[in-house]
TORRODO-687077 format. One record per residue (C-alpha): residue in three letters; z, x, y. Coordinates in steps of 0.1 Angstrom, whole numbers, padded with zeros to 4 digits, always signed. Last residue first. Layout:
REM residues N
ALAZXY ...
//
This chain:
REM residues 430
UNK+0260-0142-0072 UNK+0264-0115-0097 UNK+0247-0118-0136 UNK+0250-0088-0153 UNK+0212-0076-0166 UNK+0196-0075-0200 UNK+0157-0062-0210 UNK+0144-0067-0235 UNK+0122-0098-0228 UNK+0146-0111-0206 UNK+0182-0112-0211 UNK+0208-0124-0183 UNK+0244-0115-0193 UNK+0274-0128-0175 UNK+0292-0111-0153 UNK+0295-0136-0124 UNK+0294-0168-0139 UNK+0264-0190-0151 UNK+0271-0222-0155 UNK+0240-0237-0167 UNK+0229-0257-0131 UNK+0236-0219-0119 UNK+0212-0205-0143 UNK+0186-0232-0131 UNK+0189-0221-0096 UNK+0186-0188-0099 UNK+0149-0194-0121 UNK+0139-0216-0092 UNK+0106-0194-0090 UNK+0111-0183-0054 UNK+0147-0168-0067 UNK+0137-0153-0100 UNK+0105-0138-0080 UNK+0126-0124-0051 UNK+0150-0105-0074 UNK+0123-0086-0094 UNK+0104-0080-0066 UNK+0140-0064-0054 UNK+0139-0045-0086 UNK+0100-0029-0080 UNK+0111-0022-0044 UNK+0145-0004-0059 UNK+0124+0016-0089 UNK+0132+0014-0123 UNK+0121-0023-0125 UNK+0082-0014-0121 UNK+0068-0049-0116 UNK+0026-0055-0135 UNK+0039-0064-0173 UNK+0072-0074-0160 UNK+0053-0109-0141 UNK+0033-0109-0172 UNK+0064-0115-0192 UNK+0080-0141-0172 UNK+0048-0158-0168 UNK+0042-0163-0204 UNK+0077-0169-0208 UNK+0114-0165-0216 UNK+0145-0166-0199 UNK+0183-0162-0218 UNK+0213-0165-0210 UNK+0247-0147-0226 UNK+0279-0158-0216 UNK+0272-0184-0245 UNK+0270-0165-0275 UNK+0251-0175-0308 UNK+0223-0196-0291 UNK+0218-0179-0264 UNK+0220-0206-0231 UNK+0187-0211-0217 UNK+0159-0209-0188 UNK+0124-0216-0200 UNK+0093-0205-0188 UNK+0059-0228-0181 UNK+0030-0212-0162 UNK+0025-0229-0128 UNK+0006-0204-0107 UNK-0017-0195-0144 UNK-0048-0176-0134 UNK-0046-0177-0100 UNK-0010-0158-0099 UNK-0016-0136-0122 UNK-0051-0129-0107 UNK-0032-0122-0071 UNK-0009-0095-0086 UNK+0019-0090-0063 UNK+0044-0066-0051 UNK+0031-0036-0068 UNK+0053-0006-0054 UNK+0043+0017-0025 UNK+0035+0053-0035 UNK+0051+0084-0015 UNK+0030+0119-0029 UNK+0044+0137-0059 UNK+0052+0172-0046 UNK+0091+0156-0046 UNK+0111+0182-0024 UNK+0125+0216-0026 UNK+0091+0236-0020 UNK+0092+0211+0008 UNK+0119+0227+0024 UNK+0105+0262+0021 UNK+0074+0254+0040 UNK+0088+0239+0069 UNK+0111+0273+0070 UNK+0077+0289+0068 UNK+0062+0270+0094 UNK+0088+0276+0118 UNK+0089+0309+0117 UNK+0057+0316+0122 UNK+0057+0295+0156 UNK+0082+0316+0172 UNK+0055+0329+0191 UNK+0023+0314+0190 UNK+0012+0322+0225 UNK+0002+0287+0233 UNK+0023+0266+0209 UNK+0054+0286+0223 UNK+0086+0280+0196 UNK+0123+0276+0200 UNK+0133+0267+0160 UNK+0162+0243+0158 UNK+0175+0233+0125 UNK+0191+0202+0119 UNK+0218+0201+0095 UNK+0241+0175+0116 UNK+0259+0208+0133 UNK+0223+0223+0146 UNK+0214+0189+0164 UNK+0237+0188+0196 UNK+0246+0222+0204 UNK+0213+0237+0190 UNK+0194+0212+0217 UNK+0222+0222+0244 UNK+0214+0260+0238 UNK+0174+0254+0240 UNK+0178+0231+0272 UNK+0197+0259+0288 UNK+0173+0293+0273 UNK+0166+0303+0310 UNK+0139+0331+0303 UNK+0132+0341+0341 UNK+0116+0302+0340 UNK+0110+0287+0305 UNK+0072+0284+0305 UNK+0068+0307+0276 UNK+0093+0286+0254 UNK+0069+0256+0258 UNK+0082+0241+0222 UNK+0114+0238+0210 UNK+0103+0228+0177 UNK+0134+0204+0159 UNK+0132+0202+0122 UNK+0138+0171+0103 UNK+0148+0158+0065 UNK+0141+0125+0057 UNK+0170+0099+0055 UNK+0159+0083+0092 UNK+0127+0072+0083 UNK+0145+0045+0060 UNK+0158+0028+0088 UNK+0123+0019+0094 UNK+0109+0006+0127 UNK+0142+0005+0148 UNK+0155+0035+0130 UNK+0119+0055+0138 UNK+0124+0045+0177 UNK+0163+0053+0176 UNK+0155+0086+0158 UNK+0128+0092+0194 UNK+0156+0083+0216 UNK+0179+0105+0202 UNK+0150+0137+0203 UNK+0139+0128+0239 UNK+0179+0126+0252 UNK+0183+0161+0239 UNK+0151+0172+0256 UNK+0157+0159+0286 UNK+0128+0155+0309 UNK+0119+0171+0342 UNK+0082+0173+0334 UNK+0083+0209+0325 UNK+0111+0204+0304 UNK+0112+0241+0298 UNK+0125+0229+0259 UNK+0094+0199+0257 UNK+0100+0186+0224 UNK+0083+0184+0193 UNK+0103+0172+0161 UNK+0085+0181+0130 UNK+0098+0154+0102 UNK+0095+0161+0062 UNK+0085+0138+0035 UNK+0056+0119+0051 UNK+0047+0088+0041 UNK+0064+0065+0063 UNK+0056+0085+0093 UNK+0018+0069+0096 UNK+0036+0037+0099 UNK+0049+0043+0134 UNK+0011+0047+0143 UNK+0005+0014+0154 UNK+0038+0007+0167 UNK+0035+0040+0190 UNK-0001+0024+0207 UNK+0020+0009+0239 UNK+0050-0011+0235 UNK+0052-0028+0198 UNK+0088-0033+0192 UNK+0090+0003+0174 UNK+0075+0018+0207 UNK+0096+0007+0226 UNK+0103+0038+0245 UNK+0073+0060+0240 UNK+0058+0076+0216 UNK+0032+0106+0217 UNK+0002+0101+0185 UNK+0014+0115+0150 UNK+0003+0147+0144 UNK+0001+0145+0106 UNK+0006+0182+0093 UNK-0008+0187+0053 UNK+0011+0219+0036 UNK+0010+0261+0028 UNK+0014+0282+0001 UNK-0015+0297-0021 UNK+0005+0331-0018 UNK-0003+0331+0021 UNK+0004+0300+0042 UNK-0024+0278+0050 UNK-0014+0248+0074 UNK-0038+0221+0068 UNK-0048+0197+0093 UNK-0044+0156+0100 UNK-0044+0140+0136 UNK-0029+0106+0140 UNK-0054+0090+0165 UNK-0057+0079+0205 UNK-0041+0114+0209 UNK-0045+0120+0246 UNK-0021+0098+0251 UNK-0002+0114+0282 UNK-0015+0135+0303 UNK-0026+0175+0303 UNK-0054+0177+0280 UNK-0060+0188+0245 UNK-0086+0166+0224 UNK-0079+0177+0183 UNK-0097+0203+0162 UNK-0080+0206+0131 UNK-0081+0241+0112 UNK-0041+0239+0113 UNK-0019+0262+0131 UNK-0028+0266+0164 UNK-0051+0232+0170 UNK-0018+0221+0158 UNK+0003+0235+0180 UNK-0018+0225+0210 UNK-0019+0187+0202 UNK+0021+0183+0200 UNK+0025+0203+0230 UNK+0051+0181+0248 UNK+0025+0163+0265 UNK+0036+0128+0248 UNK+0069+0121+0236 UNK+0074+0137+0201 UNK+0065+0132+0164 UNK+0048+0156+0138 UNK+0051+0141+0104 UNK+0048+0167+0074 UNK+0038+0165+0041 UNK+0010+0142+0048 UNK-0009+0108+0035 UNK-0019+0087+0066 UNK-0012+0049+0061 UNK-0038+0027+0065 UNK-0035-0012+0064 UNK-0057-0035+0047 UNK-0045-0073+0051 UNK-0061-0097+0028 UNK-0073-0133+0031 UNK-0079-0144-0008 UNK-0102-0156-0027 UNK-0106-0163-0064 UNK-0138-0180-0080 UNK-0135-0211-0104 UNK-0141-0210-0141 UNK-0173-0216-0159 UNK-0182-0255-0167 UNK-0175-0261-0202 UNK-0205-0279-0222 UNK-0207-0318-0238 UNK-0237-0338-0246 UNK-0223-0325-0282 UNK-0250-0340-0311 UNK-0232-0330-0341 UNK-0204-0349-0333 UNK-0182-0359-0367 UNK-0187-0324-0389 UNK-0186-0304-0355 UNK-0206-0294-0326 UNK-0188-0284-0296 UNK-0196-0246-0292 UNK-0234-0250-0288 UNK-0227-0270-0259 UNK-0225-0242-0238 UNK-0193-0225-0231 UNK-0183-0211-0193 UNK-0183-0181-0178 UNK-0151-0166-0167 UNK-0144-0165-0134 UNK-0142-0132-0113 UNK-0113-0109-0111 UNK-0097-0107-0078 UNK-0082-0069-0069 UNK-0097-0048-0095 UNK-0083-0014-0088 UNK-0102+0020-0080 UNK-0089+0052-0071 UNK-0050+0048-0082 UNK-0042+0087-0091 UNK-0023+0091-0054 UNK-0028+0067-0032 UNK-0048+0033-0028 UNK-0017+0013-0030 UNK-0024-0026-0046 UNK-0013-0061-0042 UNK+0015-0051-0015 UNK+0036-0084-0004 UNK+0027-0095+0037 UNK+0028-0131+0027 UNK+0001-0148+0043 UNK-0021-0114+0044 UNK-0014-0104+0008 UNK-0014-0066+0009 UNK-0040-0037+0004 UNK-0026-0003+0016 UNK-0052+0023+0021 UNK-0039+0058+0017 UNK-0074+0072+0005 UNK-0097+0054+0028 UNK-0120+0024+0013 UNK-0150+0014-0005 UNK-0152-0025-0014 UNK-0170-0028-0045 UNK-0185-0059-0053 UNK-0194-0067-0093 UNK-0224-0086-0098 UNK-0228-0117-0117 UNK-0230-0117-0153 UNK-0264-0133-0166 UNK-0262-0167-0184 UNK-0264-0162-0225 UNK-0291-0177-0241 UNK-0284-0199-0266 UNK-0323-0213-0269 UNK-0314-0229-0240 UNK-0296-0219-0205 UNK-0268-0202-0193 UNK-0253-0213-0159 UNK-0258-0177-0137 UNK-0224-0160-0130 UNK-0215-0156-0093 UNK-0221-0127-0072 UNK-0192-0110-0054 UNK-0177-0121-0017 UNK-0166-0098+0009 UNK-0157-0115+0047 UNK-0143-0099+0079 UNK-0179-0072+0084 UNK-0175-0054+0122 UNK-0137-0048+0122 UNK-0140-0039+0084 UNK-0162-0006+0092 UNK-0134+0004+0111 UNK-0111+0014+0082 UNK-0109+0047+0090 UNK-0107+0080+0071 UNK-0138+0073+0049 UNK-0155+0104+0032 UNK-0131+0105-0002 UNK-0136+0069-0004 UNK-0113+0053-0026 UNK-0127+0021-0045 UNK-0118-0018-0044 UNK-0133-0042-0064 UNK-0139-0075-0060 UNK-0152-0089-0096 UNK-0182-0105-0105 UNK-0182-0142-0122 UNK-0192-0143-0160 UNK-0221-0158-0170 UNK-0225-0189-0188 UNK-0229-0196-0226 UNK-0258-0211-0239 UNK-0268-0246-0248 UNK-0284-0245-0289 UNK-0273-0277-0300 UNK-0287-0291-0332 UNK-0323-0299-0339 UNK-0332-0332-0353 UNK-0369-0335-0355 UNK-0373-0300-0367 UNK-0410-0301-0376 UNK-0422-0284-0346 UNK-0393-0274-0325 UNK-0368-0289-0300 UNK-0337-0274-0303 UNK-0308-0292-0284 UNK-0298-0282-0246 UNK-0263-0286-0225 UNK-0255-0251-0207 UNK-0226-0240-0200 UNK-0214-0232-0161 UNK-0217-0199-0144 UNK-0182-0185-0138 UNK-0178-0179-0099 UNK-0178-0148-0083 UNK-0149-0132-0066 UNK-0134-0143-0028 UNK-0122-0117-0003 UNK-0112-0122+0033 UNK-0108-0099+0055 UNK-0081-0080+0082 UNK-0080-0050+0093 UNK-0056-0024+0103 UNK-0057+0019+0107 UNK-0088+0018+0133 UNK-0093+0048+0150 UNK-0114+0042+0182 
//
């Protein structure tokens, strides 16, 4: 079974504790401190796996934990560093905050490996604490605790193109026709338990990735049947294949197929709906004494909203050609850069300081303008991208949940003032 969700929990490794010991040597009756250092705590770690495509090995094994650091011990010896875990996963692997849903890390693009939890630090031994007035220190720092988390590890397939329809319209045939993927073809419904990836290969180096997203069904975006599961597969696609039956073989309409299916992907993600789509009419050859009906009423319907309609036969490939390359031309007019999910949250942020002081302010020399400052503040920009509308919305969410809103309001703030943080200024609207 393809397995595209999991849940497990992480947790890093502890800091190993200082050590407390004094020198004890022949003729040295009053040795000073010599405790060492401990360890540092091991990391969680997660890697890209070119040879994963499934994240079922997480349904069998919930929890991850790193080594802790070793308490360091006399003679200033330093405690041994515990042992980094590395958690292999798909390429496409979301990682988010279970209670929360926020995205910690996308395992796309040029992000292969990211520290998720960062392990304690070790801590001082008591050779640190010796000064002019306590030369004997019976004092060493204990190492810093672990971090764990619950975390929710979703995969969404990375491909140009998004193949969608109800099921049996062909979906499976056309790709066994156009890509080198090999998927189950049979004559009922759900067949495809799993979104199906191939390459289409074009000549002059052109060509694409397919996803043949598994049949939906009405309800699908609510959770009815397997099409919630796979919705998300669509979200990173930039161009959407619809498939529909044009013989309607079955006795289905077509036209009402196609609506129902955008109402499906609205439902789920209104976003879905701004990418570009092509209609395949597929099953061309089983039109009877070559009534084009359906085909006409599809071209009717779709053609005047920008949607082209290409009338295709997966099973004697004609029409088929066509379609690939007018596939082909749209994405040469797209974004190559594949679709990567923002930063939401940084977990060792968070752990490290959750209560970090800021201060919210009038400027000194003008009052419309206010100012917020920080350690927080400015770690919390080191890790959001403000250029982009998740990043800004982050943005918004964390000024809100932090009471920083609240506080410019209790200093009279008024819509179009200035807000000015760490370089950067913003107009004030409530």
């Amino acid at each position: 079974m393809f397995a595209d969700s999991a849940r497990i929990f992480i947790k890093s490794g502890k800091g190993g504790d200082g050590h407390i010991s004094f020198r004890r040597e022949l003729f040295v009756p009053n040795g000073g401190p010599d405790g060492g250092d401990g360890g540092n705590g091991g990391d969680i770690i997660f890697e890209v796996d070119e040879g994963l495509n499934t994240l079922t090995d997480f349904r069998h094994i919930r929890k991850y934990a790193a080594e802790s650091g070793a308490e360091g011990g006399k003679s200033n010896q330093h405690g041994k560093n515990g042992q980094d875990l590395v958690i292999k996963v798909p390429e496409g692997t979301i990682i988010k905050d279970d209670e929360t849903g926020k995205i910690i890390a996308d395992m796309s693009g040029g992000n292969r490996r990211e520290v998720i939890l960062k392990g304690g630090r070790g801590g001082k031994g008591n050779q640190h604490f010796a000064t002019a007035t306590m030369q004997v220190p019976k004092y060493a720092k204990p190492g810093t605790p672990s971090k764990e988390l619950w975390v929710r590890l979703e995969l969404k397939v990375i491909a140009d193109v998004g193949l969608v329809g109800f099921p049996n319209v062909g979906k499976s045939t056309f790709l066994s026709r156009v890509t080198n993927a090999r998927p189950k073809i049979a004559n009922y419904h759900f067949t495809t338990l799993n979104p199906n990836l191939g390459v289409v290969d074009l000549d002059e180096n052109n060509g694409f990735v397919i996803a043949d997203i598994p049949g939906l069904i009405e309800g699908a975006s609510q959770g009815v049947g397997l099409g919630y599961e796979f919705l998300k597969h669509i979200e990173r696609t930039k161009v959407i294949i619809h498939m529909v039956d044009a013989a309607s073989v079955e006795g289905r309409d077509p036209v009402h197929d196609i609506h129902q299916i955008n109402e499906e992907l609205k439902s789920y993600n209104p976003e879905l709906l701004k990418k570009p789509q092509i209609i395949a009419a597929n099953k061309i050859d089983a039109l009877y004494d070559n009534d084009g009906t359906y085909i006409d009423l599809i071209k009717e319907e779709f053609e005047p909203e920008g949607i082209s309609v290409y009338p295709i036969s997966a099973v004697s490939g004609k029409g088929v050609k066509e379609l690939l390359y007018a596939v082909n031309e749209l994405l040469k007019t797209m974004d190559s850069e594949p679709m990567i999910y923002e930063k939401e949250f940084d977990p060792n942020v968070y752990y490290d300081n959750p209560s970090e002081p800021f201060t919210v302010a009038k400027d000194e020399e003008d009052e419309d303008v206010f100012v917020i400052e920080g350690p927080r503040i400015e770690k919390m920009l080191g890790y959001t991208n403000l250029e982009s509308e998740k990043g800004f919305l982050f943005f918004q969410n964390f000024m809100k949940e932090n009471g920083i809103l609240e506080q410019l309001e209790e200093l009279g703030i008024k819509d179009g003032d200035t807000v000015r943080i760490y370089g950067h200024e913003f107009e004030y609207y409530k």
